[in-house]
C-alpha positions in Angstrom: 36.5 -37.0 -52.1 33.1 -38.3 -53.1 31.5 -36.1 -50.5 33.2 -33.0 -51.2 32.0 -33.9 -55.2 28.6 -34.6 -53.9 28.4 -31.1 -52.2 30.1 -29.1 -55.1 27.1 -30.6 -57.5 24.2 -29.8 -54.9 25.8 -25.9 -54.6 25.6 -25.7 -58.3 22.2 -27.0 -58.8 21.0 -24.6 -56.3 23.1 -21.8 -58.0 20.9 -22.9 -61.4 17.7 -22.8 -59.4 18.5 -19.9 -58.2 19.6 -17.8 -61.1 16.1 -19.5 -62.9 14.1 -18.0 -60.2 15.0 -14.6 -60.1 15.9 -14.2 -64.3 12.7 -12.1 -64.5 11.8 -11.7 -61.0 11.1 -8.4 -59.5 10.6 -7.9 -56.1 8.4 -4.9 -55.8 5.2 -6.5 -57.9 2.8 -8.3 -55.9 2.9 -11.6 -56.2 -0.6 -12.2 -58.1 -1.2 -13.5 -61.6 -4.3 -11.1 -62.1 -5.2 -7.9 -60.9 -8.6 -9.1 -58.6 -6.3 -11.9 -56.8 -5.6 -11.5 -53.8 -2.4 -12.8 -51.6 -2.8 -14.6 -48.6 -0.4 -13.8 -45.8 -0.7 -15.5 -42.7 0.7 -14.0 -39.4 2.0 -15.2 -36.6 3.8 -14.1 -33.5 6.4 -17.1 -31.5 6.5 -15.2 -27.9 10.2 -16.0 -26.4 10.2 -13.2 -23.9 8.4 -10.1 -22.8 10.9 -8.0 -24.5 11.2 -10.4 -27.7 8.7 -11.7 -29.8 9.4 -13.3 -33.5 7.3 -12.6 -36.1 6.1 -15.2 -38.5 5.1 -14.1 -42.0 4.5 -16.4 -44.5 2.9 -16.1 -48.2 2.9 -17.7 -51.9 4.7 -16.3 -54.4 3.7 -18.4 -57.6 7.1 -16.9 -59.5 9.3 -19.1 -56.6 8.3 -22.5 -58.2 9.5 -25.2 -58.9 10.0 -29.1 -59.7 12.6 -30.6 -57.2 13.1 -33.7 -59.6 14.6 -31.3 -61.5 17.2 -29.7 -58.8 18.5 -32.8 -57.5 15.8 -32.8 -55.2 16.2 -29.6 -53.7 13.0 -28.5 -51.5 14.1 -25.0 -50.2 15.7 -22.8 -51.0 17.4 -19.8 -48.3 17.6 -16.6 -49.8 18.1 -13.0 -48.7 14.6 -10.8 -47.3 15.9 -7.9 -50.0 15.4 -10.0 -53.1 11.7 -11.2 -52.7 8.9 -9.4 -52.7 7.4 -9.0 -49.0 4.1 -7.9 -47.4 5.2 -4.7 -45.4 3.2 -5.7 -42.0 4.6 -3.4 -39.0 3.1 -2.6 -35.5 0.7 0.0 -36.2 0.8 1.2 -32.2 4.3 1.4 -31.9 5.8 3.0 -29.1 9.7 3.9 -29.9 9.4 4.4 -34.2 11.6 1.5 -34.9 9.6 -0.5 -37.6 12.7 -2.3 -38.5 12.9 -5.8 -37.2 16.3 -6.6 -35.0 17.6 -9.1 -38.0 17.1 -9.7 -41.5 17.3 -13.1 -41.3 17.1 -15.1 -44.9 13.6 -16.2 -46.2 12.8 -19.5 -46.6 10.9 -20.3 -49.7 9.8 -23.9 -50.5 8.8 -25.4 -54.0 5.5 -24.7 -54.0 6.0 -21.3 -53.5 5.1 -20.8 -50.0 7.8 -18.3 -48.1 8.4 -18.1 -44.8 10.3 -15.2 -43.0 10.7 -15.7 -38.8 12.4 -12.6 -38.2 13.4 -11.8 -34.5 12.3 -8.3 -33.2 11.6 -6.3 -30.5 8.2 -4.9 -30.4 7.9 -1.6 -27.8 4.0 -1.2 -28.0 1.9 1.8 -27.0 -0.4 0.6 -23.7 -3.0 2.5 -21.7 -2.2 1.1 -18.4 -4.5 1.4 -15.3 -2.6 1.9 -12.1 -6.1 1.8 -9.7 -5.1 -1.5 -8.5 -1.3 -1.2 -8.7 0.7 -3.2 -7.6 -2.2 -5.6 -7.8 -3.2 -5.0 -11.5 -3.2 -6.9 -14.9 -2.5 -4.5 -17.8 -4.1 -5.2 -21.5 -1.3 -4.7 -24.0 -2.2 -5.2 -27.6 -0.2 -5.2 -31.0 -1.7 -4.4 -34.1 -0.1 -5.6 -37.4 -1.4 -4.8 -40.6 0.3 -3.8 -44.3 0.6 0.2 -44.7 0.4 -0.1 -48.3 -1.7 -3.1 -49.6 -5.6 -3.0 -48.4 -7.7 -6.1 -47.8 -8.3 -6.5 -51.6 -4.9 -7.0 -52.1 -3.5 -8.7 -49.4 -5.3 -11.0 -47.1 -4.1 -11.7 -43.6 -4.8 -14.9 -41.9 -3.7 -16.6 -38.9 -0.3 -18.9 -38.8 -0.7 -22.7 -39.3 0.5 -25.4 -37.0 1.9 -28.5 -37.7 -1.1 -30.2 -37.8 -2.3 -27.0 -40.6 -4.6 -25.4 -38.2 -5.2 -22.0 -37.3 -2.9 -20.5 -34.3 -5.7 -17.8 -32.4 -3.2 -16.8 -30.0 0.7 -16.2 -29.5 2.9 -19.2 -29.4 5.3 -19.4 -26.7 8.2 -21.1 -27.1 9.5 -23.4 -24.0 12.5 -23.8 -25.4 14.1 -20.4 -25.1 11.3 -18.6 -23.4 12.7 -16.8 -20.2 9.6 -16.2 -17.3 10.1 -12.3 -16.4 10.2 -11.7 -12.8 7.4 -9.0 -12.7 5.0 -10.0 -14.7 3.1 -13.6 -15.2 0.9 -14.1 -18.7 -2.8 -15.3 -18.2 -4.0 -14.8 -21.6 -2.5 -14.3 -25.0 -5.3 -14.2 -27.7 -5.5 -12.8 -31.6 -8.3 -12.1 -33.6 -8.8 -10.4 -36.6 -10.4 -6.9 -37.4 -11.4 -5.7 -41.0 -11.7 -1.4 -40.5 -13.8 0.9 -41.7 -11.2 1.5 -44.9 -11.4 -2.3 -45.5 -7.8 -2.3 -43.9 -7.4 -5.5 -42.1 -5.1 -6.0 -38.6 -4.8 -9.1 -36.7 -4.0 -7.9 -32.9 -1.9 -9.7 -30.7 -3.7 -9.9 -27.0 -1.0 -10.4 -24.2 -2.7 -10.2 -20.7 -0.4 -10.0 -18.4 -0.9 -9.8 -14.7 1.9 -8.3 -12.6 3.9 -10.0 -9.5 3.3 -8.4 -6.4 5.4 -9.9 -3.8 8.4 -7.2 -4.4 6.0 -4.6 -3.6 4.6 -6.4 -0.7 7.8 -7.0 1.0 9.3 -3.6 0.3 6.7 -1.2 0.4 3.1 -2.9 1.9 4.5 -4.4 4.9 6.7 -1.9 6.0 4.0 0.4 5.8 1.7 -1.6 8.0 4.3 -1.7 10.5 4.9 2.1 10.5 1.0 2.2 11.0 1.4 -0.3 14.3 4.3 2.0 15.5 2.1 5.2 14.7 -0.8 3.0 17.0 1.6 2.7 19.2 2.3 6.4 19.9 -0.8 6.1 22.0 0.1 3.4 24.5 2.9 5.1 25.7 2.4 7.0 28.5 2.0 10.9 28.4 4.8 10.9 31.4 7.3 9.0 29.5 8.3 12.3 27.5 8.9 10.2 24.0 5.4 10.3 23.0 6.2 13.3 20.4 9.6 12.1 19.2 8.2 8.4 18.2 4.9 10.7 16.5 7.3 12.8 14.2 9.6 9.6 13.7 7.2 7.6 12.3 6.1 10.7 10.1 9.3 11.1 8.8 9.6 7.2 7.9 6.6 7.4 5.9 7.7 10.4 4.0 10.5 8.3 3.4 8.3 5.6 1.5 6.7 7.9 -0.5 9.9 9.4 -1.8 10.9 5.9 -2.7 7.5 5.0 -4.2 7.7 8.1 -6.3 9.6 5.8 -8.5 8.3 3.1 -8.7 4.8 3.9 -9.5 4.1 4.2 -13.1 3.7 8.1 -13.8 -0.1 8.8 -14.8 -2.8 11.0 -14.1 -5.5 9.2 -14.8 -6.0 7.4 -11.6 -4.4 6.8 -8.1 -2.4 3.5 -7.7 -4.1 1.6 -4.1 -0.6 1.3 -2.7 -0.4 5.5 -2.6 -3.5 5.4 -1.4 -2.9 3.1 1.5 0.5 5.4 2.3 -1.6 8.5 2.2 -3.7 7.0 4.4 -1.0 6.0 6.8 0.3 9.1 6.5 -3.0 10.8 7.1 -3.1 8.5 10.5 0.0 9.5 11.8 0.0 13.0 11.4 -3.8 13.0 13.4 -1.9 10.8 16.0 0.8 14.0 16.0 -1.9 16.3 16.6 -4.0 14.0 19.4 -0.6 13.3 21.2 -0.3 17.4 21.1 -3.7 16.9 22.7 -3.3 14.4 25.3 0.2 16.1 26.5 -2.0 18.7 27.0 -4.6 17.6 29.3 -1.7 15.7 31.0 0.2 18.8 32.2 -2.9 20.7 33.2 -3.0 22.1 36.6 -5.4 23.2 39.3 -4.0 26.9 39.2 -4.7 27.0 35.5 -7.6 25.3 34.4 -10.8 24.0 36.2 -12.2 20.5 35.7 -16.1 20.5 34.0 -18.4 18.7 35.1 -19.8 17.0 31.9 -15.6 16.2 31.6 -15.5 14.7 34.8 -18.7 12.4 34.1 -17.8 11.5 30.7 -14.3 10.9 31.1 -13.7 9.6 34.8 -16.5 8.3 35.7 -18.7 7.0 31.9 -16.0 6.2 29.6 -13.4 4.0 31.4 -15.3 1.0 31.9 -16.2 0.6 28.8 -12.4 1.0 27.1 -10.8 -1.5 30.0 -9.7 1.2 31.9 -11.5 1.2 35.6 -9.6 3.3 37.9 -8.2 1.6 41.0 -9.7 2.4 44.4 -7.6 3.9 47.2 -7.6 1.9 50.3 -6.2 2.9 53.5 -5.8 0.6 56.5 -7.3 1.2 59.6 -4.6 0.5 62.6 -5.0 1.2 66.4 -3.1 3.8 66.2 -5.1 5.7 64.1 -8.3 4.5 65.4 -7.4 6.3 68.7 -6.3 9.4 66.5 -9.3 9.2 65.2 -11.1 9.7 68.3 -8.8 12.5 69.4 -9.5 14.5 66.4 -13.6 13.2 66.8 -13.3 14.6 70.4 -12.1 18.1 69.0 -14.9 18.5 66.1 -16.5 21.5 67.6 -13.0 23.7 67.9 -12.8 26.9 65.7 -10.2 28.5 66.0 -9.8 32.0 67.7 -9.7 32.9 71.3 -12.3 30.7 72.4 -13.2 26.6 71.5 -15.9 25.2 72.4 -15.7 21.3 72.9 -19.3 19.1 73.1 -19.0 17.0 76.2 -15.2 17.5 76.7 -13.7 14.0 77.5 -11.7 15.0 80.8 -9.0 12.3 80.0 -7.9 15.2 77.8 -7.8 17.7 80.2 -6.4 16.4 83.3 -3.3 15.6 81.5 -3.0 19.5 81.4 -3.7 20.5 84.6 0.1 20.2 86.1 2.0 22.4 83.8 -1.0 24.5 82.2 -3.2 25.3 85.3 -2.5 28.6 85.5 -2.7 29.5 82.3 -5.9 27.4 81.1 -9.2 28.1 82.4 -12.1 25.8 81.5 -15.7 27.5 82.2 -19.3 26.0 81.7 -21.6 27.8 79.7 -24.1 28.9 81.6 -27.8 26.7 80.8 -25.5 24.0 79.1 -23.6 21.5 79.2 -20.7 22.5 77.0 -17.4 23.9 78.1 -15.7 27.2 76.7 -11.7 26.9 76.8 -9.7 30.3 77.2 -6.1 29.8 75.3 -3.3 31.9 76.5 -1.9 34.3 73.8 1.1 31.7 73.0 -1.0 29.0 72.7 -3.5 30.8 70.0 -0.6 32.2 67.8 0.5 28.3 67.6 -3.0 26.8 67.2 -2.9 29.3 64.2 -0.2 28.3 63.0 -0.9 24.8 62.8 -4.7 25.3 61.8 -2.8 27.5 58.6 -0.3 24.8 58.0 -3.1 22.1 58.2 -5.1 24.0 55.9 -2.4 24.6 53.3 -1.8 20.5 53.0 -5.1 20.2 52.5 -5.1 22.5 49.9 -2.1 20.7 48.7 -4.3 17.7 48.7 -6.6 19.1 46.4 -4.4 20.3 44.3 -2.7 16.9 43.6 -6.1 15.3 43.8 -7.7 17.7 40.5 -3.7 17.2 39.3 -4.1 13.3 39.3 -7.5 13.8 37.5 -6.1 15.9 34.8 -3.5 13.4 34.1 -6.2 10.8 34.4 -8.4 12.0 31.8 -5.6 12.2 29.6 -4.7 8.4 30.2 -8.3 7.8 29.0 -8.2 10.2 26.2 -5.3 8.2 24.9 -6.9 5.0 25.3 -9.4 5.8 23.7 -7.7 7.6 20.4 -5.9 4.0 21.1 -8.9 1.8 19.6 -10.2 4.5 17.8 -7.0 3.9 16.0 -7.0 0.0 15.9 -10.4 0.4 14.5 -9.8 2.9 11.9 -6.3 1.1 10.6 -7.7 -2.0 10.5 -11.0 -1.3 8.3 -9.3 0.5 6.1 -6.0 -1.6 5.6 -8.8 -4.7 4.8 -11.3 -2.4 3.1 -8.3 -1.4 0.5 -6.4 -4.7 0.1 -9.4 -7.1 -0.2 -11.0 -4.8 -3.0 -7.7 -5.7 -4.9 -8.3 -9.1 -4.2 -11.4 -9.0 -6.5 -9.4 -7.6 -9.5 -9.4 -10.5 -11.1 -8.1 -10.6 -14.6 -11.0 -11.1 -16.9 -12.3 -14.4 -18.5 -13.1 -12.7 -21.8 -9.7 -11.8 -22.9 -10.8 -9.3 -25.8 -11.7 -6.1 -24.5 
């Protein structure tokens, strides 16, 4: 019973206070006992996560005085934003038009006047953003607070004290509730204070932020790198295998696909071209010149004797210069001599001087070759010396020239054949050598420019100077 009596007093003390305070108060005078005085408002800002900041005001009001002793000791007193008067300090760059904070939470005003309001809010500000180095950037967003009304003769913002009553130069963050955001990490988070040209004063809110990249790296960078080792690929395969053009327009269709999904992810500007696009346009750019080249290599590959003729500077540069310098030497044919064919050899050796016709004229006839005849074709072969020489001239029945035609026709046409498969092979050749080569080019080109793009967003460091 004693506490409930304690309580009942303390409520109607503060009622007295309260009804003393506010007998002649008015809210919409400035709280200044002269004309030339000023009112100090200090700002803060208590960051508890990147979408919700709360934003510390606090002023003296000499009309919200008083002597405890004579309250029972009563030190504050909790009392509705709508009743006092208060500095009307809004985001100057905001992005959405809601000035309003999220809650009108009650105002705290102490004994000696001082009044604090820590009203929660969240603060959509109007930022440039620079998407060169995207999704490797750090974006500058600033928040400007200053009165609409009251210039800097009436109303003079300061920074927020501490506990220790020194200034607080940059946003607070609050461990206690703050929440990490999964895209962006904060470097720096600075304030400072600007008096404009219309002696308006602002204090800005600095929050560097510097944004994640992982996300982007396993769901966009690294896929695309592997799209560029398939489109590297595309080359190694051989121009025989008959996939060479399917894997090309596969991989092209992949990165299309990526760029459709990047489309959205990509913050929507003109004013520059995010590195990641660039890297897929340049991937892109790779693969459709590996389409093309594969067109090309397909086509030296299924060139034929009958319709094209080798150059020479093709032969030179391509058989015979080029493939020992891209790891491609050509391997030498090697035939094994046998008995057999040694004594072929010397038929055929023995028979160098035959032409054929009615007459053949062998030098030195080896008569091992003859008197192998001379039972069954005696009658019908006649072998006569030349006269003044020491050759022999052969006279062929008509029988035996229409077949010696007929094989001397069918030996030339496999020789021909021979050729044929022998400027075929070389056709198909080159174009094995041609692809190697587009092969490194490709390596070389990928390489240089997937490092050449990445390590100059390594460099983008955020900047020690935090004010811009």
């Amino acid at each position: 019973i004693s506490l409930l009596h304690i309580n009942y007093i303390t409520s109607e003390t503060e009622r007295r206070l309260h009804l003393k305070l506010f007998e002649n108060y008015n809210m919409k005078v400035r709280p200044a006992r002269y004309w030339e005085e000023k009112v100090m408002v200090r700002v803060g800002m208590t960051l508890s996560q990147l979408v919700s900041l709360v934003n510390t005001n606090a002023w003296t009001d000499y009309r919200l005085t008083w002597n405890p002793e004579e309250y029972d000791s009563i030190d504050v007193l909790r009392i509705p934003p709508n009743k006092v008067w208060r500095p009307d300090i809004y985001l100057i760059n905001n992005n959405d038009g809601q000035f309003d904070v999220a809650l009108y939470v009650n105002v705290l005003v102490y004994s000696d006047g001082t009044v604090n309001w820590l009203p929660p809010a969240i603060y959509r500000s109007s930022c440039s953003i620079e998407v060169a180095y995207f999704p490797f950037d750090w974006q500058n967003c600033s928040m400007v607070f200053r009165s609409y009304t009251y210039d800097a003769s009436e109303v003079d913002l300061q920074y927020f004290l501490d506990d220790n009553g020194k200034e607080i130069h940059e946003i607070v963050i609050d461990e206690n509730v703050f929440t990490e955001n999964g895209e962006w990490a904060i470097c720096h988070k600075p304030s400072r204070k600007n008096v404009k040209e219309d002696l308006y004063e602002d204090i800005t809110f600095y929050l560097i932020i510097e944004r994640k990249p992982l996300f982007y790296i396993i769901n966009i960078i690294v896929p695309c790198i592997l799209t560029s080792v398939l489109a590297i690929f595309v080359f190694y395969l051989p121009p025989g295998a008959g996939e060479k053009m399917t894997l090309s327009i596969s991989v092209l269709i992949a990165l299309t696909v990526f760029m459709l999904l990047l489309a959205d992810r990509v913050p929507e500007t003109s004013l520059g071209i995010p590195i990641i696009v660039n890297y897929v346009m340049f991937t892109m750019i790779l693969v459709t010149f590996s389409v093309i080249l594969s067109v090309v290599v397909l086509n030296l590959h299924h060139r034929t004797p009958s319709t094209h003729t080798m150059p020479n500077w093709v032969r030179k540069v391509f058989i015979h210069f080029l493939p020992k310098y891209i790891g491609m030497m050509r391997p030498k044919q090697e035939e094994p001599l046998t008995k057999e064919e040694s004594n072929d050899d010397t038929f055929i050796r023995s028979f160098n001087g035959w032409q054929p016709g009615g007459e053949y004229f062998v030098r030195k006839i080896n008569p091992d070759l003859v008197l192998p005849w001379r039972g069954r074709c005696e009658s019908t072969v006649q072998l006569q010396r030349l006269p003044n020489t020491d050759n022999y001239c052969l006279i062929l029945p008509p029988n035996l020239k229409s077949a010696i035609a007929a094989v001397t026709y069918m030996a030339e046409q496999l020789k021909k054949q021979d050729v044929d498969d022998t400027m075929t092979s070389d056709w198909q050749y080159v174009a094995l050598v041609v692809d190697r080569l587009f092969l490194w080019l490709f390596v070389i080109i990928s390489t240089l420019g997937t490092l050449a793009m990445f390590l100059d967003a390594s460099f983008n460091y955020t900047p020690d100077n935090p004010f811009p």
